[in-house]
N, C-alpha and C positions, 0 to 999 in steps of 0.2 A: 797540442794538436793544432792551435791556430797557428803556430809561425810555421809548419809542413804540414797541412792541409790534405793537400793532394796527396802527398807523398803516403799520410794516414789510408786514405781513400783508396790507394793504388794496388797497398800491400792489404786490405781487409777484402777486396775486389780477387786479388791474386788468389788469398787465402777459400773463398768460396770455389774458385773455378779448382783450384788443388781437390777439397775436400769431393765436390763432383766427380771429378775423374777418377781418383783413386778408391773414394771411401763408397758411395755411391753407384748403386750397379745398373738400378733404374727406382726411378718413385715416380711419385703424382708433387707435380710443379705448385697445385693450388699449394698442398700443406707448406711450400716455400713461400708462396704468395702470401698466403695467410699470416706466415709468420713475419713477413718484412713489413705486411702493411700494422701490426701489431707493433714490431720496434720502433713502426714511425709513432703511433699511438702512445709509447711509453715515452719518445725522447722527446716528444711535444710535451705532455703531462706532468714529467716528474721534473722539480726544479733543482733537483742533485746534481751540478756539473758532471759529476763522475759516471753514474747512473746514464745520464742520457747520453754521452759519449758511447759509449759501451752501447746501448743502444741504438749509436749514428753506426756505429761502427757495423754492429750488425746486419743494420739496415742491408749495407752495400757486401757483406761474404753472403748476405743471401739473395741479393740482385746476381753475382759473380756465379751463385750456383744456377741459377733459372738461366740464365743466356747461358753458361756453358751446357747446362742440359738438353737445352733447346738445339744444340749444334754437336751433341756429342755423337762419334760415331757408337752406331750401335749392331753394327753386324760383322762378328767377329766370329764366326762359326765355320767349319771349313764346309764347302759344299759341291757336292759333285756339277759336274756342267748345267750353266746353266739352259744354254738352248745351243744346238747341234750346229754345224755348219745351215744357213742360213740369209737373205739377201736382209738386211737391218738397214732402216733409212737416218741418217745422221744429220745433225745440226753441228758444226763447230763452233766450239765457245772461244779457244786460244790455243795456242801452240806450247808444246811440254819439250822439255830436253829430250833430244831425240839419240839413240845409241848408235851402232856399229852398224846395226842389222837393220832398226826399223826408225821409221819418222813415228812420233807420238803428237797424238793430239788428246786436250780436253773435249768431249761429243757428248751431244745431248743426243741418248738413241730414242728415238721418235716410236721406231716399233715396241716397246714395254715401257718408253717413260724415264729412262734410267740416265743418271750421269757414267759414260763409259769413259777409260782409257784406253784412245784405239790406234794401234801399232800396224802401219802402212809400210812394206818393205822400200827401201830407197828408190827415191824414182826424182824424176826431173820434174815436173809437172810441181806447180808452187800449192799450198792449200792454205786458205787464209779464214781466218775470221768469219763466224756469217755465212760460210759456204756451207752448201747442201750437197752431201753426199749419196747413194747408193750405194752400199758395198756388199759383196760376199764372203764372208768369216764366221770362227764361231767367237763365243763369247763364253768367260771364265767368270767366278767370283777371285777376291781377291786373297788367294792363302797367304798364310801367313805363313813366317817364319818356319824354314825346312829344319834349320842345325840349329844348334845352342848358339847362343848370344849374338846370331845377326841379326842385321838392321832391320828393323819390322815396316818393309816399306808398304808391307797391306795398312797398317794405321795412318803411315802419313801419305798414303791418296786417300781414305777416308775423313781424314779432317779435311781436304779440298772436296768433298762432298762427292767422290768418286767411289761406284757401288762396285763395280765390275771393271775386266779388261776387252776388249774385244779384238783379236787378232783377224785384219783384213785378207783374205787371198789375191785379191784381183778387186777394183774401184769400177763396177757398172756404171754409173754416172756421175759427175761432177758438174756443178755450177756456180759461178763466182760472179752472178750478175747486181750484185749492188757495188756501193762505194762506203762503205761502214769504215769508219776512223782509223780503227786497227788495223784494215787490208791498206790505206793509204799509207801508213805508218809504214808498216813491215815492204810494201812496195819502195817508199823513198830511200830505205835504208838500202835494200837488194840495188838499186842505181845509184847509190852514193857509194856500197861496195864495188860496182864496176867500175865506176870511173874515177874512183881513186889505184885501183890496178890498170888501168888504162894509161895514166899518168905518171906511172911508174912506182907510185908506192910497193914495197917488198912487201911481202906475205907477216912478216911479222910488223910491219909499221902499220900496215891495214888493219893484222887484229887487237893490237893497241887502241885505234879508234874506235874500232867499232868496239870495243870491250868496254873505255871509258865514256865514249859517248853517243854511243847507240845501245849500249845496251847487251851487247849478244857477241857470244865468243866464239862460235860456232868454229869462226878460222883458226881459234887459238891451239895449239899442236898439242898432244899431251906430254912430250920432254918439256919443252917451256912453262906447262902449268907445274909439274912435279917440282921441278929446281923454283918457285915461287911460293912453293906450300910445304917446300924444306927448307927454305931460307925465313918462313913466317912472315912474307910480305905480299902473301896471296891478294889482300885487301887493296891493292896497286889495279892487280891486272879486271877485279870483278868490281862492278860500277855500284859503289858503297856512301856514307856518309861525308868521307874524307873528299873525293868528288865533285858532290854536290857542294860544298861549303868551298871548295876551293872557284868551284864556278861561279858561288856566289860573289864571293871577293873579285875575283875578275869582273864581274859583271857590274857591280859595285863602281871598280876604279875608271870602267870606262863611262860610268854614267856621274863621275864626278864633276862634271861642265853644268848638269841641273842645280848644285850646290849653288849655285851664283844667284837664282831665282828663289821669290821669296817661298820660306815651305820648302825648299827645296831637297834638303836631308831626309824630309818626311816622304819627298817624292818619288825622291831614289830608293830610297828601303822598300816603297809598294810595286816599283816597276821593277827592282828587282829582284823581288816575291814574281810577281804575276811570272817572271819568267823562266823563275824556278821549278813554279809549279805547271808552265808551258812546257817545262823540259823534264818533267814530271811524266805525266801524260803521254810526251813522245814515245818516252822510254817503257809506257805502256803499267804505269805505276808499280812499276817492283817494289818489292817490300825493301831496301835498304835506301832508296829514294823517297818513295814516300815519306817514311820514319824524318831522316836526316832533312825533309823541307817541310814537314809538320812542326820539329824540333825550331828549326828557322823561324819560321815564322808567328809561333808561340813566342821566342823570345824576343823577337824584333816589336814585337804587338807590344810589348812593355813597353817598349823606347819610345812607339808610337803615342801610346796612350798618357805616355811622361811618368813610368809608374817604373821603380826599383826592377833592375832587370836580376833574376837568379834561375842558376841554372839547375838548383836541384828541382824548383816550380815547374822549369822548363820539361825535363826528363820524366817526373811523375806527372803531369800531365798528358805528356803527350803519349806515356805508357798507357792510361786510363782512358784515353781516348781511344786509342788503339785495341785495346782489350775489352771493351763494349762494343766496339764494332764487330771484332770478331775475336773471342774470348779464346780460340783452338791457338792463335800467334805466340801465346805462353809457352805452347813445346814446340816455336821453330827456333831452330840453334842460331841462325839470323837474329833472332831479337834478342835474344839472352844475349850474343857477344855482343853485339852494338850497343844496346844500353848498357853494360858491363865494364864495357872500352872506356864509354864517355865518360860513366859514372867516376871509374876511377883518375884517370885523366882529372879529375876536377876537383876529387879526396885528395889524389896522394900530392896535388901539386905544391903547395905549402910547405911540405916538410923538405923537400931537396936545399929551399934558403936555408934552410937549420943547419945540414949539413954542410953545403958549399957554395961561395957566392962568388962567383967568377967576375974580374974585373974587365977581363977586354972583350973587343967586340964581338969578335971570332970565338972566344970563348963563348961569351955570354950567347950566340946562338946555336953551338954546339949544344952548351950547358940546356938548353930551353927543348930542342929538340931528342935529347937523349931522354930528358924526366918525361917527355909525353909519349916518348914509345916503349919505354921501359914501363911506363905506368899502364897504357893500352895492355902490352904483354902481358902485365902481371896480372891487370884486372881478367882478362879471357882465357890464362893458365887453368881456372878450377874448369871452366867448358871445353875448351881444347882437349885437356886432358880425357876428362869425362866420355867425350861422343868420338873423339878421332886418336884418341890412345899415345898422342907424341905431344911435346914440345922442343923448338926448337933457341940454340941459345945464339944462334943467326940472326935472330932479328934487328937485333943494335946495328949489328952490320951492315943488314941490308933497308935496314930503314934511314939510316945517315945521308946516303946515298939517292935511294929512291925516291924517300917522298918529297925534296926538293927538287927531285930529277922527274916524278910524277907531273909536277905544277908545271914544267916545261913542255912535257910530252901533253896535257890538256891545252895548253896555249897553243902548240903545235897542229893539235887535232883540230883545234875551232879557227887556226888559220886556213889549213888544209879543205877543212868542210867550207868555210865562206870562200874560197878559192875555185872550189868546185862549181856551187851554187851560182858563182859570177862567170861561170864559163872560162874561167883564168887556166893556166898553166905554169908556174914558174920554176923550173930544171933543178937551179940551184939547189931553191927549198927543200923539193923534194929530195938532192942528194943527202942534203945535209940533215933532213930528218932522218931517213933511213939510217943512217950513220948515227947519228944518238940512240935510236930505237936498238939496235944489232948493239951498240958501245953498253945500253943499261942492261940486253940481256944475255949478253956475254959476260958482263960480271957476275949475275945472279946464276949463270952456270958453272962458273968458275966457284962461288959459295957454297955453293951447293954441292960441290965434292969434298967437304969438309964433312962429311956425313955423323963423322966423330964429335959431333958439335948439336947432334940431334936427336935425342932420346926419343925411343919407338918405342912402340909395345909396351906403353905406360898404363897401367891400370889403377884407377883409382873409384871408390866407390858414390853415391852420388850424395852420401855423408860425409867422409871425407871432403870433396867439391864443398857440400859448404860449410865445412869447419875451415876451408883455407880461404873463401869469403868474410867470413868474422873474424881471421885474423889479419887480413888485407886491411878489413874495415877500423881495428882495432889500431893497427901500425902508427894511424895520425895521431891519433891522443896521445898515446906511449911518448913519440918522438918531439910531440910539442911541450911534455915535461909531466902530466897526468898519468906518472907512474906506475902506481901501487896497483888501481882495480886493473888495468887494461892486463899488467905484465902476469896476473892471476889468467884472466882472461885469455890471451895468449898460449900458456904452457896449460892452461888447459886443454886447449883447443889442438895442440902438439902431442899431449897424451891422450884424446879420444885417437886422433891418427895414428897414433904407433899401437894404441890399442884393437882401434877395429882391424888394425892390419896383421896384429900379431893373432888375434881369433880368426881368421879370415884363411892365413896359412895355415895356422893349427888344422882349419878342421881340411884343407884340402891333403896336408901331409897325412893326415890321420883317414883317407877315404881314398879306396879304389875305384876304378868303374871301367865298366866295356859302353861304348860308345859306337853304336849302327850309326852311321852321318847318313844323310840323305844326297847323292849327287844324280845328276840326270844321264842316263847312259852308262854310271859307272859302280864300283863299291868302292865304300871308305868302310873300314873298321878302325878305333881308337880304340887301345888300351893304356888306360891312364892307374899308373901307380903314385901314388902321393905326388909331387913334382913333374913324374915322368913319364913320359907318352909313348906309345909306341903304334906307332900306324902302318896297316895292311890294307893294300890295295890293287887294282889288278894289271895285265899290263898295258892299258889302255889311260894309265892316271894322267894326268895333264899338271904339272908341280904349278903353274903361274896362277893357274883359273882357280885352280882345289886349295892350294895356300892362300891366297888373300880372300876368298870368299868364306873357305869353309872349315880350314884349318887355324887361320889365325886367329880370328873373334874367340876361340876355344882354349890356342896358346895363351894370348889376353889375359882371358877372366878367372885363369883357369892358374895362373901363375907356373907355365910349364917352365921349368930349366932347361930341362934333355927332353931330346926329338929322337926316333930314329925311325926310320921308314923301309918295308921288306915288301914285297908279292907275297899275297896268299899262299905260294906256295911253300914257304919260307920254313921253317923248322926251327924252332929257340923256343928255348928256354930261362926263366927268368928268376925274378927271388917270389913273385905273389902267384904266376899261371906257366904253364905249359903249353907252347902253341906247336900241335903236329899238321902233318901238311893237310886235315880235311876238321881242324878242330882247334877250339880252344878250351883249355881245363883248368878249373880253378877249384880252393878248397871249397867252395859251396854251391858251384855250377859248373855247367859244360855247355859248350856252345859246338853247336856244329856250321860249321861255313863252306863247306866242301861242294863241289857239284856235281861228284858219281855218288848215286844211289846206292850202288854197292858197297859203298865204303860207308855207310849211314850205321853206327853202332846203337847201342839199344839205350846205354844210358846217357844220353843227349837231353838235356833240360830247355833248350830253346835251340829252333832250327831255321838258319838264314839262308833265304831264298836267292840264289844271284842266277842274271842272266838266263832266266825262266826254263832253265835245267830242271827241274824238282815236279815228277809227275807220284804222287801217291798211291800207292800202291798196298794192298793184301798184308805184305810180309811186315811191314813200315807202321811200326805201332804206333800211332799220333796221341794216344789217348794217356802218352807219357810227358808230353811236351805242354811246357809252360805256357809257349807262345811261340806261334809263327810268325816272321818278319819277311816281310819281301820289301827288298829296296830299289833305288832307281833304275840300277840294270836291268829290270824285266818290262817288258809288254803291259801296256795299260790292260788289250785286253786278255791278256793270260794271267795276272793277278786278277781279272774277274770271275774267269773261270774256276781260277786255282781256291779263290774265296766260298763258292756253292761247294764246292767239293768236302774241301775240309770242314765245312760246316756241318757238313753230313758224314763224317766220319770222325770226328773229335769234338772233345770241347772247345780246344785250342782255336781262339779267333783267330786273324788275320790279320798285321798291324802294317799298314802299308805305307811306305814313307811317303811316296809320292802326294797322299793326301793329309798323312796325318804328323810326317816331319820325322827328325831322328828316335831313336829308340836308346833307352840310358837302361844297364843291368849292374847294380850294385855290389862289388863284394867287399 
């Protein structure tokens, strides 16, 4: 424990905020309290080394569990509106990614107190920081999850301390009369994008800069983001780690003239800290800037201080830093890759000399550059896979290429910016940038139609992820010559994966099911047979929107082979159900889907409501039906109505997707 200290600290810290989140639903913090000021008590008192480890240790999974509790979200319940249309007076705290339809902002609503996310339809009108609003809209809680296995983005605006949404109509008043840091910021940015399109920068060479050194991509297209996150070199175009360390080095060689004065090494390293962390700030501290100039400057402190610089000290530090300040950073995918990248990047580096040691020049920086992005890959394979379901084998490719071609396009952007700033203009420049900017992202399009080079729809569990971390982690021993336990270690870790994967199919080949999806305006039905799906829909489906939102996450998890897709109205027959044109039948239930009433048969076991057709009536036995579902296609308020009703003439509730998400029937 003394010679990874931190490292000890980081993972017993880790391991509290795990047990929190997961194991822990709510308690009282004292009996945590109680019990850490108790392990300090025992690690002072007993003189067992082992003992009082074990009790340091403790100390900090149960400091990890009080600050994650303290911050955990805790309102996860779906709930009907919370206030009607309404004028809500607003604070803005920062600006959120904004989409197709609406500007987003972070707002502190003033009328109840609440942190909101409030979606302002596109408008020209700038909203900054610090500004006070008046608006009229209403306001939502945050539901969750509609269909199986998408992304739970109600959790992750709750870890950003966001209660509710609040959709604006119309902005009654606006005010932007201070000068708060962040509106100067987001201002100098908005006139350093004009007058770099003023001066002729191209639309992709502007959002280059502004990507890598402002911060914000707003100009960036989304054909140019997709061919960058199918080639796996997304990490170029979003302002990351690699970035700021390259700004550093820049920064660094121009302040090599200090080196001459005495102290001067020491001088250079603090002024080009202070200006890291000035370009820190600009950029409005995003979390992969931050990280990568805390990581900086943790390690530089060593050199300062004249103390053995290491980078595993560096990394578990600056994680533990980070994770007390705000313990929720553990489940953003931002920090898992980037400590993930570096981490291995710095493991696997040693053993590529085992294998091959290039003797010439051009090798040897081929050789240097291929182990650190093969290593990055490898180490951010188990997360990649995990949250975004692909890996691509593009990235050698296009890392060869780009990240020394990156180093030019930031030297490019910081001429370009001081160019501006000095009121300059030089023609040339500007050709000849634009001309590299179009030359790197005409390659990355051209890679990018390699698509055969990019495994999709990768599902792997989030056991698997880390059985392929310990054996990432294991690879260095093995290869340095520590054979015997690691190579155990290893195929073990090869047989839990073939394991979990082979229970995993079993049970999906071994289980049927009907699948109500929830969509807004429309119907989805899945009928999944072991492998194989089969999807009804009406004829209003939209293939782009309903596949990647609400059919893929399903393909995913769900290990579909065969798709096939029909209208309701559709008539097939299969090996497990019978679908006629107002029903579906199976050996242990019946589903009705139909929307004439007259065709409604007697022995129906659950009946779906589409498109608020379905008035109940006398002759219409309900008091036979399992469950009523009414999904997106109907009237909010005609599923209210429809709800009193049947209330009062059946047992059969009402299952409504709109609030309460999709509906799964087993056979």
């Amino acid at each position: 424990m003394k010679n990874q200290l931190f490292s000890f600290l980081v993972i017993c810290v880790i391991i509290g905020i795990l047990i929190s989140e997961y194991l822990i639903d709510a308690t009282n913090l004292r009996i945590y309290f109680l019990l850490l000021l108790f392990c300090l008590f025992i690690s002072q008192l007993i003189k067992n080394v082992n003992i009082a480890n074990i009790a340091f240790g403790l100390q900090f999974i149960c400091l990890g569990i009080i600050l994650h509790q303290n911050q955990k979200p805790t309102e996860y319940k779906e709930l009907k509106e919370i206030h009607p249309s309404k004028i809500h007076t607003l604070l803005v705290l920062e600006n959120e990614k904004s989409s197709k339809k609406y500007l987003r902002y972070k707002v502190q609503n003033l009328t109840f107190d609440k942190i909101s996310l409030l979606h302002i339809p596109l408008q020209k009108n700038f909203i900054y920081p610090k500004d006070t609003l008046i608006v009229y809209g209403s306001s939502y809680p945050l539901g969750n999850a509609k269909n199986p296995y998408q992304f739970n983005y109600s959790l992750y605006l709750q870890r950003k301390k966001i209660t509710h949404q609040l959709y604006a109509d119309s902005v009654l008043y606006h005010t932007s009369k201070h000068q708060h840091w962040a509106k100067i910021v987001i201002q100098s940015k908005e006139n350093i994008r004009n007058q770099l399109e003023n001066s002729g920068y191209h639309l992709e060479a502007r959002s280059i800069i502004s990507s890598m050194l402002l911060g914000d991509r707003t100009e960036l297209s989304d054909e140019l983001n997709e061919s960058y996150i199918a080639t796996g070199v997304i990490h170029i175009l979003s302002i990351s780690g690699l970035h700021v360390v390259m700004i550093f080095m820049i920064i660094r060689f121009l302040l090599q003239p200090l080196q001459w004065i005495k102290h001067g090494k020491q001088i250079q390293i603090v002024v080009a800290l202070l200006i890291i962390w000035g370009f820190a700030l600009y950029v409005e501290m995003r979390p992969p800037v931050f990280r990568a100039s805390l990581m900086l400057t943790i390690y530089y402190m060593s050199e300062l201080l004249k103390r053995p610089k290491n980078i595993y000290h560096t990394l578990a530090l600056s994680a533990l830093i980070i994770l007390l300040y705000q313990p929720n950073y553990l489940f953003d995918v931002g920090f898992q890759l980037s400590f993930s990248a570096v981490f291995f990047i710095v493991w696997l580096h040693p053993i590529y000399t085992i294998i091959y040691r290039p003797k010439k020049r051009w090798s040897i920086y081929l050789f240097d550059l291929s182990r650190t992005s093969i290593s990055a890959q490898f180490g951010t394979l188990p997360f990649s896979a995990l949250y975004f379901n692909q890996f691509s084998w593009l990235f050698l490719f296009g890392n060869i290429i780009l990240v020394p071609a990156s180093l030019f396009m930031i030297i490019g952007a910081m001429i370009a910016l001081f160019m501006q700033s000095a009121k300059g203009s030089f023609s040339p420049f500007v050709r000849i940038y634009n001309l590299f900017i179009e030359g790197c992202n005409s390659y990355i399009k051209w890679l990018a139609t390699h698509d055969s080079w990019v495994l999709k729809q990768v599902y792997i569990s989030p056991f698997t992820a880390l059985l392929i971390v310990i054996i990432l982690i294991a690879l260095r021993p093995l290869i340095e010559g520590r054979r015997k336990p690691f190579i155990i270690v290893i195929l073990g870790c090869f047989l839990g994966i073939q394991l979990n994967r082979y229970l995993d199919i079993t049970r999906i080949r071994n289980s049927n099911e009907i699948i109500i999806f929830h969509q807004y305006k429309g119907s989805i039905v899945g009928v999944r047979e072991g492998q194989n799906l089969t999807v009804f829909h009406d004829e209003n489906y939209e293939n782009s929107t309903a596949d990647a939102y609400i059919i893929r996450p399903y393909i995913i998890r769900q290990r579909i082979k065969n798709i096939n897709y029909y209208t309701f109205d559709t008539i097939l027959k299969s090996y497990g159900f019978y679908k006629s044109k107002n029903a579906i039948f199976t050996s242990k239930f019946n589903v009705f889907i139909g929307e004439n009433l007259s065709e409604f048969p007697k022995n129906m076991d659950y009946l779906l409501i589409r498109n608020s057709s379905f008035q109940p009536k006398k002759e219409v036995h309900l008091s036979q039906i399992k469950r009523v579902i009414a999904d997106g296609s109907n009237y909010p308020r005609y599923v209210s109505e429809l709800d009193s009703i049947i209330r009062n003439q059946s047992h059969s509730l009402l299952w409504n997707t709109s609030e309460q998400g999709f509906y799964r029937i087993k056979f």
